[in-house]
C-alpha positions as a printed Julia matrix, in Angstrom:
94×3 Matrix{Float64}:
 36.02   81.15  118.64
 37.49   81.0   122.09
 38.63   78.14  121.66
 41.1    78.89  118.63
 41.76   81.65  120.51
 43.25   79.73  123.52
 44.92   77.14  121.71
 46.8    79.2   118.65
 46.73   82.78  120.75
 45.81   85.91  119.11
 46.87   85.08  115.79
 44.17   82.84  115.23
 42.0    84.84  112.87
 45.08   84.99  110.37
 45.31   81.14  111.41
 41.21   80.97  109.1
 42.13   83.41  106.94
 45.15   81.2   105.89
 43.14   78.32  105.9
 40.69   79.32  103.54
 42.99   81.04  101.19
 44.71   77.67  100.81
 41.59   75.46  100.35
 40.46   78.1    97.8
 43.82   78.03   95.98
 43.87   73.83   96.25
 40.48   73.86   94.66
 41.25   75.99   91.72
 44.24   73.81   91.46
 41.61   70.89   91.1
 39.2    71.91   89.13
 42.12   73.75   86.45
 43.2    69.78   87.14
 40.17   68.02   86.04
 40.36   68.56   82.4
 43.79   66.74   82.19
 45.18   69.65   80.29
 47.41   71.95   82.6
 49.26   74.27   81.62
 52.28   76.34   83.73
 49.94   79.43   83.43
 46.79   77.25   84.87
 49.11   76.81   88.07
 50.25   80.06   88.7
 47.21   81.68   90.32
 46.27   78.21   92.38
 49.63   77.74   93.83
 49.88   81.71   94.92
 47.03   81.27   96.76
 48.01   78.13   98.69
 51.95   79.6    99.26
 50.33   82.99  100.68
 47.14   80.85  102.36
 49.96   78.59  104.11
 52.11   81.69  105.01
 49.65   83.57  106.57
 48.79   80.23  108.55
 51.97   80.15  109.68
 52.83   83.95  111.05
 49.28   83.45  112.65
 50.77   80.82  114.68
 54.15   82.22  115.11
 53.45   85.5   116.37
 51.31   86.55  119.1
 50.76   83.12  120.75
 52.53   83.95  124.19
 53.51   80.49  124.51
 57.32   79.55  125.45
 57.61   77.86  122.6
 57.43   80.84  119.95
 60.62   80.92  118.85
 60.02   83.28  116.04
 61.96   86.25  117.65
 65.4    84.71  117.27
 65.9    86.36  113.85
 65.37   89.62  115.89
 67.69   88.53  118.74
 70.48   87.72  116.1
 70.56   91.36  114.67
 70.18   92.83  117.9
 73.72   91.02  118.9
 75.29   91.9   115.68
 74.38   95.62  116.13
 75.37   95.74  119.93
 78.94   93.96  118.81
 79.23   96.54  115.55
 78.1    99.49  118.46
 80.73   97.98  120.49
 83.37   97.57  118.23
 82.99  101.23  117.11
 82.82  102.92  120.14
 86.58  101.42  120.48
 87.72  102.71  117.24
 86.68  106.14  118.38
């Protein structure tokens, strides 16, 4: 596995476990799909498991990579600046 591990980063057991919730969710989505006969309730469970599968695919990729690319921390940047600027803006007040 060093190689997954030097191309995604750290993440990339939650990278397989992703992967294989999804293909398990896509083939309960197939095999509820080869009768012909779906119903709303016979896609629930399938399409939980391939949202969650491809979510957990994707914070394995985001986080922990170390790359320059990983932009996932500007959410965390954005409050940071709002809270500094509220900090700042009450400490004038005072």
């Amino acid at each position: 596995m060093s190689w997954l591990e030097e191309n995604i980063g750290e993440g990339y057991q939650q990278v397989i476990v992703g992967v294989v919730l999804f293909i398990i969710g896509a083939t309960m989505g197939w095999l509820e799909a080869a009768d012909g006969a779906m119903t709303a309730a016979d896609v629930y469970v399938p399409s939980l498991l391939m949202l969650s599968g491809g979510m957990v695919t994707l914070l394995g990729i985001s986080f922990g990579t170390g790359h320059e690319d990983d932009r996932t921390n500007d959410l965390m940047d954005a409050i940071n600046d709002l809270t500094n600027r509220m900090n700042a803006m009450l400490g004038e007040e005072e």
